[in-house]
MIDOSE-1310 file (N, C-alpha, C; in nm, 2 decimals, decimal comma, always signed):
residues 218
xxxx	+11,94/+10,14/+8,52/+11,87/+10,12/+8,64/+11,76/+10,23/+8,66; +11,61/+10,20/+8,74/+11,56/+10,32/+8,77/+11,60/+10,43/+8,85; +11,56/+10,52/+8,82/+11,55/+10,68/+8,91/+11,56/+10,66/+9,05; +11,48/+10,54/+9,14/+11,46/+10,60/+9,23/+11,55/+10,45/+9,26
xxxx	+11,62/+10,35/+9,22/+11,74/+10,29/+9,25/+11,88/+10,38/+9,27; +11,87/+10,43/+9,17/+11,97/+10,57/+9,14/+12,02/+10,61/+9,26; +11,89/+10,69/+9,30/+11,89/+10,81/+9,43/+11,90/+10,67/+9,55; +11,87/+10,56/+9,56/+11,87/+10,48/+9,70/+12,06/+10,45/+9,68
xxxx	+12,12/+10,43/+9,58/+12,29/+10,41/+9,57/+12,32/+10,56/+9,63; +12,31/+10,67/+9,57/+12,32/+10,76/+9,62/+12,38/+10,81/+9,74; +12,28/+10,82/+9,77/+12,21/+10,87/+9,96/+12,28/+10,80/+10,01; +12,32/+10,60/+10,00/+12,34/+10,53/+10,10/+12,53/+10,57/+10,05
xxxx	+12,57/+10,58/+9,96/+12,67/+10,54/+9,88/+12,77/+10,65/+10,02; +12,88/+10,61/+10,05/+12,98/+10,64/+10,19/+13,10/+10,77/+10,05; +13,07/+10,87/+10,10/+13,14/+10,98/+9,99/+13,28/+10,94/+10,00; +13,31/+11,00/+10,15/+13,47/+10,93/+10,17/+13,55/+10,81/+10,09
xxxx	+13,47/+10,71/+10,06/+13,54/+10,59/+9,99/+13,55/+10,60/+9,87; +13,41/+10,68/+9,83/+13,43/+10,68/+9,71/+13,57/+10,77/+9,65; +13,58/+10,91/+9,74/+13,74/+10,98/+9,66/+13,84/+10,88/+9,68; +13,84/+10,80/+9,77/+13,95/+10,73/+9,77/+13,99/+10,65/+9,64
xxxx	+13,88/+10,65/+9,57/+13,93/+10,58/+9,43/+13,97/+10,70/+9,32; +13,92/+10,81/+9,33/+13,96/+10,88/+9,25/+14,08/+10,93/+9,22; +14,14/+10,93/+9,09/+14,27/+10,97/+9,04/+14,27/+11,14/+9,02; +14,17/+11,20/+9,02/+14,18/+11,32/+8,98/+14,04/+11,40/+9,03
xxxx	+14,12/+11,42/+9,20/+13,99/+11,49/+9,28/+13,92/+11,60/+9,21; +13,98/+11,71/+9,21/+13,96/+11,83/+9,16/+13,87/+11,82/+9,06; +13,85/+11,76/+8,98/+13,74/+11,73/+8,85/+13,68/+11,65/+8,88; +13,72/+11,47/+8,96/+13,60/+11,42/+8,95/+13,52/+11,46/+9,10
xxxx	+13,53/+11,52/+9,22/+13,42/+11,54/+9,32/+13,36/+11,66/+9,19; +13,40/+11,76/+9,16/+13,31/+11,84/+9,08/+13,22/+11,77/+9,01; +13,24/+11,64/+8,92/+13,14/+11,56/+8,83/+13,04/+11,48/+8,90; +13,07/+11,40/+9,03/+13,05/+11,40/+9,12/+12,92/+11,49/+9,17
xxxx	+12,95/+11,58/+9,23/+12,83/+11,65/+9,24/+12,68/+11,70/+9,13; +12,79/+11,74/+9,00/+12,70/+11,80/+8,86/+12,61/+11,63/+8,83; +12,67/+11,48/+8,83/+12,57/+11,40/+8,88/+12,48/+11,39/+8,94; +12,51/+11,39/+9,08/+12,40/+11,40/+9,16/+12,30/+11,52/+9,14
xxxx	+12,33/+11,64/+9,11/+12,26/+11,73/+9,02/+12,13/+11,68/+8,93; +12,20/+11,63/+8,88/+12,16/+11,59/+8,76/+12,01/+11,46/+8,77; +12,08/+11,39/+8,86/+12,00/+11,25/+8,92/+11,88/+11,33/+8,99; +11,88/+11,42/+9,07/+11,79/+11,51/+9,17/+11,67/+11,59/+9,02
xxxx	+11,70/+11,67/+8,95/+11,64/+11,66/+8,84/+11,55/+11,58/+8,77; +11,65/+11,45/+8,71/+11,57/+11,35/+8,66/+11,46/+11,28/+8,78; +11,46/+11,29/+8,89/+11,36/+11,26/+9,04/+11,23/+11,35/+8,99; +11,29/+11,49/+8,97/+11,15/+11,56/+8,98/+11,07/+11,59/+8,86
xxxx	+11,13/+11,57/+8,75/+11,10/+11,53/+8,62/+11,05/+11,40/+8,61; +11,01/+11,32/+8,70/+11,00/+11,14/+8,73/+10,88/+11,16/+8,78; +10,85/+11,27/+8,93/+10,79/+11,30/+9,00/+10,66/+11,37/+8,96; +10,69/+11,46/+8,87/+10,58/+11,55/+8,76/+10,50/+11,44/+8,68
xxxx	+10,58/+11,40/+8,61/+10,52/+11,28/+8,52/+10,45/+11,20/+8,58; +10,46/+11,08/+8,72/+10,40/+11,02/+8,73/+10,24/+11,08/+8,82; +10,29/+11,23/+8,88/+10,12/+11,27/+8,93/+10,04/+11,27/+8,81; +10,12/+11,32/+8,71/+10,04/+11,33/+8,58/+9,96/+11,20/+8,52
xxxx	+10,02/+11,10/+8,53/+9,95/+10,99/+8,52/+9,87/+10,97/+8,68; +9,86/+11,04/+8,79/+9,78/+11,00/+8,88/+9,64/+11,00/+8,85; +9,64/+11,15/+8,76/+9,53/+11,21/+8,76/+9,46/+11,19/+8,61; +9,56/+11,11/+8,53/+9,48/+11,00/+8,44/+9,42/+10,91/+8,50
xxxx	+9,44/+10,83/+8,58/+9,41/+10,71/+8,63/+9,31/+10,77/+8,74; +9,26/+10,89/+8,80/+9,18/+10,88/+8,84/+9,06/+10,92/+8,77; +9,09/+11,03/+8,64/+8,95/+11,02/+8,60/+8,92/+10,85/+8,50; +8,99/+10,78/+8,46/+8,98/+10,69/+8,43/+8,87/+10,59/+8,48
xxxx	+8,91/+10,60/+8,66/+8,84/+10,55/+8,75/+8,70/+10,58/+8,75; +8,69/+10,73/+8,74/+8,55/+10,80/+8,76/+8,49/+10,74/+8,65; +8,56/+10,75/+8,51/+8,46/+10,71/+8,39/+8,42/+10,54/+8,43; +8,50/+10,43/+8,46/+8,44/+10,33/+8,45/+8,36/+10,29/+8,56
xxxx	+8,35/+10,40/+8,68/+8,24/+10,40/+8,80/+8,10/+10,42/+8,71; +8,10/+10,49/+8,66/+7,98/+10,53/+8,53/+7,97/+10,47/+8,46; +8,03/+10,39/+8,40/+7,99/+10,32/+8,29/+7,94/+10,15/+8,37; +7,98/+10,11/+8,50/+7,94/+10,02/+8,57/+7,82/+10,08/+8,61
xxxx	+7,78/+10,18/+8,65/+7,67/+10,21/+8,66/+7,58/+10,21/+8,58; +7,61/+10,27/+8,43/+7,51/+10,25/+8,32/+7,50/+10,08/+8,33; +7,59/+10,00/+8,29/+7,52/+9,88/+8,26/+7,43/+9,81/+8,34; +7,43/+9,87/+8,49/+7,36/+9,80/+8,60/+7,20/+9,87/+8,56
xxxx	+7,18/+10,00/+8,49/+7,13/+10,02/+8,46/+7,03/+9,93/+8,35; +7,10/+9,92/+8,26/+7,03/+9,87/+8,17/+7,01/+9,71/+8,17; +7,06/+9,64/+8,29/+6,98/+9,53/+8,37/+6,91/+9,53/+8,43; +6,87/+9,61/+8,45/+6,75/+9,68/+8,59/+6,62/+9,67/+8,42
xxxx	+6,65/+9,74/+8,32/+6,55/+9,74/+8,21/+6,54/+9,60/+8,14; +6,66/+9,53/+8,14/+6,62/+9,39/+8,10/+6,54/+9,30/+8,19; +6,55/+9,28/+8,29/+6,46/+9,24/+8,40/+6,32/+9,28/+8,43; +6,30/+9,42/+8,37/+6,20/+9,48/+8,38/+6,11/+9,41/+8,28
xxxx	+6,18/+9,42/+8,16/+6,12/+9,34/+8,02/+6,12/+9,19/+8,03; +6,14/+9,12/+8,13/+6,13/+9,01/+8,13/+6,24/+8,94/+8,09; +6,41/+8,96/+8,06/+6,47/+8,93/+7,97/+6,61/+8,86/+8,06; +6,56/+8,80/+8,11/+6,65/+8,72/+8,21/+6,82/+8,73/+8,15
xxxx	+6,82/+8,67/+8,02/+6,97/+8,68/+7,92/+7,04/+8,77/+7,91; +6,93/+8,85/+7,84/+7,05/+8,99/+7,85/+7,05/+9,05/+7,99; +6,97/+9,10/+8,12/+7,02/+9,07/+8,18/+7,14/+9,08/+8,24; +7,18/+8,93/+8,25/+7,32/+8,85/+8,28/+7,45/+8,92/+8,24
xxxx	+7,38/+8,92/+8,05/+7,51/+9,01/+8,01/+7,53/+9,10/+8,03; +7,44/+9,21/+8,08/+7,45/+9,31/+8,11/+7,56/+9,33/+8,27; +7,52/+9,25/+8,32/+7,55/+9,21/+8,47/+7,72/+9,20/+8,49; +7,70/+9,06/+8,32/+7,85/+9,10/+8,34/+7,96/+9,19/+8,25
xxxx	+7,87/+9,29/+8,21/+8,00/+9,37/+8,17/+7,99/+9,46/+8,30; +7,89/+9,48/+8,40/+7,89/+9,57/+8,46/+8,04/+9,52/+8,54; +8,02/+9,36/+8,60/+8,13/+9,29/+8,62/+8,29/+9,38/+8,62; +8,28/+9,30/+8,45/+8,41/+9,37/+8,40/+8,45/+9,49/+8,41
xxxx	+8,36/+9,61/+8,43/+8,41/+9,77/+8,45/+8,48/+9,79/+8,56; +8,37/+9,68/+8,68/+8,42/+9,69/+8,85/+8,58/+9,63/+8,84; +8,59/+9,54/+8,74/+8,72/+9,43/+8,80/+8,83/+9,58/+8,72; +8,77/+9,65/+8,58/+8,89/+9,72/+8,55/+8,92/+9,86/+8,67
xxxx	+8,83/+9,92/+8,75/+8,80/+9,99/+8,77/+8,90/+9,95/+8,94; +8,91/+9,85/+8,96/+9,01/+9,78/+9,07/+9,14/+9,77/+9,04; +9,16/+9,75/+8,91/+9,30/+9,75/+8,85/+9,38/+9,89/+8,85; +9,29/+9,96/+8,80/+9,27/+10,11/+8,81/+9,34/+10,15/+8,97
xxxx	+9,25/+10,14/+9,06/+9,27/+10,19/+9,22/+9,39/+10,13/+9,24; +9,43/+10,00/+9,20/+9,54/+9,91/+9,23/+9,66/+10,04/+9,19; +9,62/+10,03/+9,09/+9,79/+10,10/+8,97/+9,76/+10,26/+9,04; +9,70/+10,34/+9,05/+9,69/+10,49/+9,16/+9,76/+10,45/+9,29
xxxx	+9,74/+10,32/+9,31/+9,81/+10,35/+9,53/+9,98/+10,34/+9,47; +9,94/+10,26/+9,39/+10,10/+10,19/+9,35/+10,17/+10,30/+9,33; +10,10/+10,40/+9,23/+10,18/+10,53/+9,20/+10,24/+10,62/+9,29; +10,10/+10,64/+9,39/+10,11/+10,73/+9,52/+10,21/+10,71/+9,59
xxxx	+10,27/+10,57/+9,59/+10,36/+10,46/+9,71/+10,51/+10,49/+9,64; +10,50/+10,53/+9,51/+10,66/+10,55/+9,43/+10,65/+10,70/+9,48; +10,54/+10,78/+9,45/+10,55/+10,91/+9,43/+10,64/+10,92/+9,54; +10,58/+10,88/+9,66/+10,61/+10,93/+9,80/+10,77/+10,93/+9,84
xxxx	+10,79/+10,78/+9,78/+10,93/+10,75/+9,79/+11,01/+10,81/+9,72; +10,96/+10,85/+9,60/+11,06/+10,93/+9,52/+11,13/+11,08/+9,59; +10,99/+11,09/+9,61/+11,02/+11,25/+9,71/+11,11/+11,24/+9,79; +11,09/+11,15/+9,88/+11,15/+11,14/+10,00/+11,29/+11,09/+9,95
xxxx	+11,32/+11,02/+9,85/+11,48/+11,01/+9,77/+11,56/+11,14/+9,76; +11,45/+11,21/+9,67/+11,49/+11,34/+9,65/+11,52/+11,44/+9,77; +11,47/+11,47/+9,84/+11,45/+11,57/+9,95/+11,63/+11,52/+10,04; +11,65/+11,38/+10,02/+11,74/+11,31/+10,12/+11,90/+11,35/+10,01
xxxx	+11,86/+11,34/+9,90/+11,98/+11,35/+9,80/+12,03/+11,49/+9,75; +11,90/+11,60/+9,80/+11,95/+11,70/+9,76/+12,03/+11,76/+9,91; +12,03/+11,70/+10,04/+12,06/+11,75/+10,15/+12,21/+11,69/+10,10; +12,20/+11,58/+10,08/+12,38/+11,52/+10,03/+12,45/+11,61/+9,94
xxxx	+12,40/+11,64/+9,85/+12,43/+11,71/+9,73/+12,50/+11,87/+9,81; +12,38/+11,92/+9,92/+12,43/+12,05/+9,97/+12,55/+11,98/+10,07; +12,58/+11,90/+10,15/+12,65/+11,86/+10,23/+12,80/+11,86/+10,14; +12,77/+11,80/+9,99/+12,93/+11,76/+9,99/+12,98/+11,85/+9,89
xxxx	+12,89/+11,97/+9,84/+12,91/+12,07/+9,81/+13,02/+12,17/+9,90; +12,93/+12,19/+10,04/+13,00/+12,27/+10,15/+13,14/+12,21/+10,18; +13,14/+12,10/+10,14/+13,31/+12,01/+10,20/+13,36/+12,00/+10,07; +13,32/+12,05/+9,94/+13,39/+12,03/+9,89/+13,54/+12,03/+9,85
xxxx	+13,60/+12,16/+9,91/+13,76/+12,20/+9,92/+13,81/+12,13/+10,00; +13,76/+12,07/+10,17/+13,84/+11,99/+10,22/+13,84/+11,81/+10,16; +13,75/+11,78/+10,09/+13,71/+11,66/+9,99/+13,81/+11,66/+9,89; +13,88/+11,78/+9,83/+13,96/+11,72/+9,78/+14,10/+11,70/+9,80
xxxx	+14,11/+11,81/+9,94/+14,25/+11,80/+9,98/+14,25/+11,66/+10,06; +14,15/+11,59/+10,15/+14,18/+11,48/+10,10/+14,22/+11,40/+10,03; +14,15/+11,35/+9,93/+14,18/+11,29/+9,84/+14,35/+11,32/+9,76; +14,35/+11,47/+9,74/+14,47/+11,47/+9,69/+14,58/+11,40/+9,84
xxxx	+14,52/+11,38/+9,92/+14,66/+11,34/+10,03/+14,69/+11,17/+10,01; +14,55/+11,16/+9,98/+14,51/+11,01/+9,99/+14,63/+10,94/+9,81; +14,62/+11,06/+9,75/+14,67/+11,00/+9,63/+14,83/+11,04/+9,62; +14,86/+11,12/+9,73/+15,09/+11,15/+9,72/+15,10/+11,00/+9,69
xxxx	+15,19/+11,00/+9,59/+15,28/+10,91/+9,62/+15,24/+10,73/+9,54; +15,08/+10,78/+9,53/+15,03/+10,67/+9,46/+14,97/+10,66/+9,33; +14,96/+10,55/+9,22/+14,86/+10,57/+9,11/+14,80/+10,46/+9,08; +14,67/+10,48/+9,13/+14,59/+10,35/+9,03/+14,58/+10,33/+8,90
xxxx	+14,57/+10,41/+8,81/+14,52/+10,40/+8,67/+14,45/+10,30/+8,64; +14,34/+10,35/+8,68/+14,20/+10,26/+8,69/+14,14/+10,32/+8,54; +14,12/+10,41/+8,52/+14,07/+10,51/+8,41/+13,90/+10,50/+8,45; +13,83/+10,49/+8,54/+13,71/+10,51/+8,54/+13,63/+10,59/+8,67
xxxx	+13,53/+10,69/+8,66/+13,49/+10,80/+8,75/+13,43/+10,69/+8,85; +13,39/+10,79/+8,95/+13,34/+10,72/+9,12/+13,17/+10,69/+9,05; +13,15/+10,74/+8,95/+13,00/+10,75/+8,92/+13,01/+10,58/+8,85; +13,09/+10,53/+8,80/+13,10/+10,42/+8,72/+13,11/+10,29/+8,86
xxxx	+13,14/+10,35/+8,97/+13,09/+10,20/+9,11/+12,95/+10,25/+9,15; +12,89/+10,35/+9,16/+12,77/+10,39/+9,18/+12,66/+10,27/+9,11; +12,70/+10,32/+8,95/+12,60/+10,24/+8,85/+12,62/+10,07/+8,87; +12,76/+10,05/+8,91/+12,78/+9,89/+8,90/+12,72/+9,82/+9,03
xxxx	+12,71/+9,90/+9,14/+12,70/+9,86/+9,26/+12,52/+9,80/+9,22; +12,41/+9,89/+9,16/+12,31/+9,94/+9,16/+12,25/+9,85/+9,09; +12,32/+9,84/+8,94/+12,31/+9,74/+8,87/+12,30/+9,60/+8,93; +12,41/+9,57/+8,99/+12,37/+9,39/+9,06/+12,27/+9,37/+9,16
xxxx	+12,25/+9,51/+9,22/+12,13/+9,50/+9,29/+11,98/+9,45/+9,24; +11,98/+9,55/+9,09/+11,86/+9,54/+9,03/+11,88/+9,39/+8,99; +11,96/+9,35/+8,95/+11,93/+9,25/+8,86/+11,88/+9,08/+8,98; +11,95/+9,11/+9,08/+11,94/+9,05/+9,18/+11,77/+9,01/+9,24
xxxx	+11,70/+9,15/+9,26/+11,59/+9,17/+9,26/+11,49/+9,13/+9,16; +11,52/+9,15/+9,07/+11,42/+9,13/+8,91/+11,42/+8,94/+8,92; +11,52/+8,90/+8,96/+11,59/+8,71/+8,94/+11,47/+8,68/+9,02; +11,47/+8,75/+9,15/+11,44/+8,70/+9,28/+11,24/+8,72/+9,25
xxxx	+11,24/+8,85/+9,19/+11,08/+8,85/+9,15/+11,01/+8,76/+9,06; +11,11/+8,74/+8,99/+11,08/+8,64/+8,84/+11,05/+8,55/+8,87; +11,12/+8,44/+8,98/+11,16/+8,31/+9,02/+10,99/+8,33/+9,13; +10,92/+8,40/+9,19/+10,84/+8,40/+9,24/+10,70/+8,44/+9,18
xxxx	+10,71/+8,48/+9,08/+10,60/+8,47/+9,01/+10,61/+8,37/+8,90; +10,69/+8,28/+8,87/+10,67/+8,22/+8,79/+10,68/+8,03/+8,87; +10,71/+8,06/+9,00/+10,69/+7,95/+9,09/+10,56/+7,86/+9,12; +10,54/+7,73/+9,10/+10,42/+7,68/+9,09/+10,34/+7,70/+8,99
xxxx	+10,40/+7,73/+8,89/+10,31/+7,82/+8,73/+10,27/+7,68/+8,66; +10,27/+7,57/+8,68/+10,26/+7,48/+8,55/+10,14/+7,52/+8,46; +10,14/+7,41/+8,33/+10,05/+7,45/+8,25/+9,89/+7,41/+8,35; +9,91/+7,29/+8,36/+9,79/+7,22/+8,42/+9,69/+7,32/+8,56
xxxx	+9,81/+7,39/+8,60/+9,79/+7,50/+8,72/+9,69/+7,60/+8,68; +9,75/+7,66/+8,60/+9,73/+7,81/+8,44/+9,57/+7,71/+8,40; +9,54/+7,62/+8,40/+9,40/+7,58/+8,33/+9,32/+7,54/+8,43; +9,38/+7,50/+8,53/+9,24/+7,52/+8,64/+9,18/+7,64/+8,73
xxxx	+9,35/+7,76/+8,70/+9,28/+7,83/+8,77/+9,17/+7,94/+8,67; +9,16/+7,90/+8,57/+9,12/+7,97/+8,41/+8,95/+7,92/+8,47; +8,97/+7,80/+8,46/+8,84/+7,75/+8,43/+8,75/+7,76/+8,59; +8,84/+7,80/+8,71/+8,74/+7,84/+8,84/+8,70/+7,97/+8,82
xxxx	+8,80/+8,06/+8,76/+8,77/+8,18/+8,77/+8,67/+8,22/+8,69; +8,63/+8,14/+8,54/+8,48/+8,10/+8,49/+8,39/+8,07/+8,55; +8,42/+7,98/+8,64/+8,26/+7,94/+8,74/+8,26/+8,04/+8,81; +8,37/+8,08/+8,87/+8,32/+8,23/+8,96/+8,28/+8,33/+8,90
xxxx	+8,28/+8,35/+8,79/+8,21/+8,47/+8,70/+8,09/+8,44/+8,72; +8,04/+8,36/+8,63/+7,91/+8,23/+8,62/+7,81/+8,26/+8,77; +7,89/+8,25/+8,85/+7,83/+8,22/+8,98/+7,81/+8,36/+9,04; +7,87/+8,47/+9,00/+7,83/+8,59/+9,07/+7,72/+8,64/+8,96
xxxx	+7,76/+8,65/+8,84/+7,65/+8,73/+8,79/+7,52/+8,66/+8,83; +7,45/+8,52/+8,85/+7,42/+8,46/+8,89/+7,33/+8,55/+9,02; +7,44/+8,57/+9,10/+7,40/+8,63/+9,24/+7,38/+8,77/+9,19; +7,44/+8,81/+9,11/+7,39/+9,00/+9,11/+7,26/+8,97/+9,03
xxxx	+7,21/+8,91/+9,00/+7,08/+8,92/+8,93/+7,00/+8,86/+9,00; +6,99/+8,77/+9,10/+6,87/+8,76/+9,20/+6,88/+8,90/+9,30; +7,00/+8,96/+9,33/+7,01/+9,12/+9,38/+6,94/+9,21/+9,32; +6,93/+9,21/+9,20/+6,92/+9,30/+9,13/+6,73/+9,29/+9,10
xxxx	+6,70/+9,20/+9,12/+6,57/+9,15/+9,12/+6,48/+9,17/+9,29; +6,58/+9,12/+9,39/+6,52/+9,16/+9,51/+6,51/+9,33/+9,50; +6,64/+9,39/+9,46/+6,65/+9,54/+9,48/+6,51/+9,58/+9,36; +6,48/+9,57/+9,33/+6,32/+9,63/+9,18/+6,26/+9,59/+9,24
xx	+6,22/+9,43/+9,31/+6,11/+9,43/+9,40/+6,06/+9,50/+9,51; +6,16/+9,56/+9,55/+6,14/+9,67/+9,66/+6,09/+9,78/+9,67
């Protein structure tokens, strides 16, 4: 499951219930915590990485602002030469830099939008982490009271309903995303929307080059 599914089981997960399943407080709240440790870590090791891809994707951005601008450039010189054709094509690669250069902005907010949440995971999991640290000695005399007299022999840590709980979630989610992007998909669908988004190419470069002809006349 991801990192920051992780930290959302976490944070929400009710600590109390969980020793209730444990057979052997004393070691598992200690593992327990060295987990969540651990998960808090892997957050800001998640956290680093993806600014680091922020600031790929923004100079990425900058280079294809430039290179949309060169080609507009060298439409402005085809028009100048009379060259209506190239031109167009020029027009539309400028096109294509703007549409990658949107994909670009798209995938930066998206990043910013995890960054933030990650943090905010983090900052929430490390306050848990200090909370059941400080309780830890009465966490386990709990538990050991919870267990006189009784034995599950379950053989598996509190960390193993964490992951299972998290797990049905994800997968729940992934069904639910799938089934909506792939809704209304037919083939016949996939070919018309192919062939409008052709005329709308067709039809803008079209328009950026009577623009681009008003703008030189000026």
């Amino acid at each position: 499951m991801g990192i920051l599914g992780r930290l959302s089981t976490l944070i929400k997960s009710n600590v109390n219930d969980v020793i209730d399943g444990m057979q052997d407080p004393a070691k598992e709240i200690d593992q327990m915590v060295r987990d969540m440790e651990d998960s808090a870590r892997q957050a800001r090791s998640e956290v680093a990485t993806v600014m680091a891809g922020e600031k790929q994707l923004q100079k990425r951005i900058e280079s294809l602002a430039a290179e949309a601008r060169s080609w507009e450039d060298r439409a402005a010189m085809a028009v100048r030469a009379g060259d209506d054709a190239l031109a167009k094509e020029a027009l539309l690669r400028k096109a294509q830099k703007e549409t990658e250069k949107a994909e670009a902005e798209k995938s930066l907010q998206e990043q910013q939008v995890y960054v933030d949440q990650l943090t905010a995971g983090l900052r929430a999991l490390e306050a848990r982490v200090k909370d059941v640290k400080l309780r830890q000695g009465s966490l386990r005399e709990k538990a050991r009271a919870s267990k006189r007299g009784s034995s599950l022999g379950t053989g598996t840590s509190a960390f193993d309903d964490f992951e299972r709980m998290s797990t049905k979630i994800d997968a729940v989610e992934a069904e639910a995303s799938l089934g909506d992007e792939l809704g209304g998909r037919t083939a016949s669908a996939v070919a018309a929307e192919r062939k409008l988004d052709e005329m709308e190419k067709k039809s803008t470069v079209d328009d950026a080059l009577a623009a681009l002809k008003k703008k030189l006349d000026g």
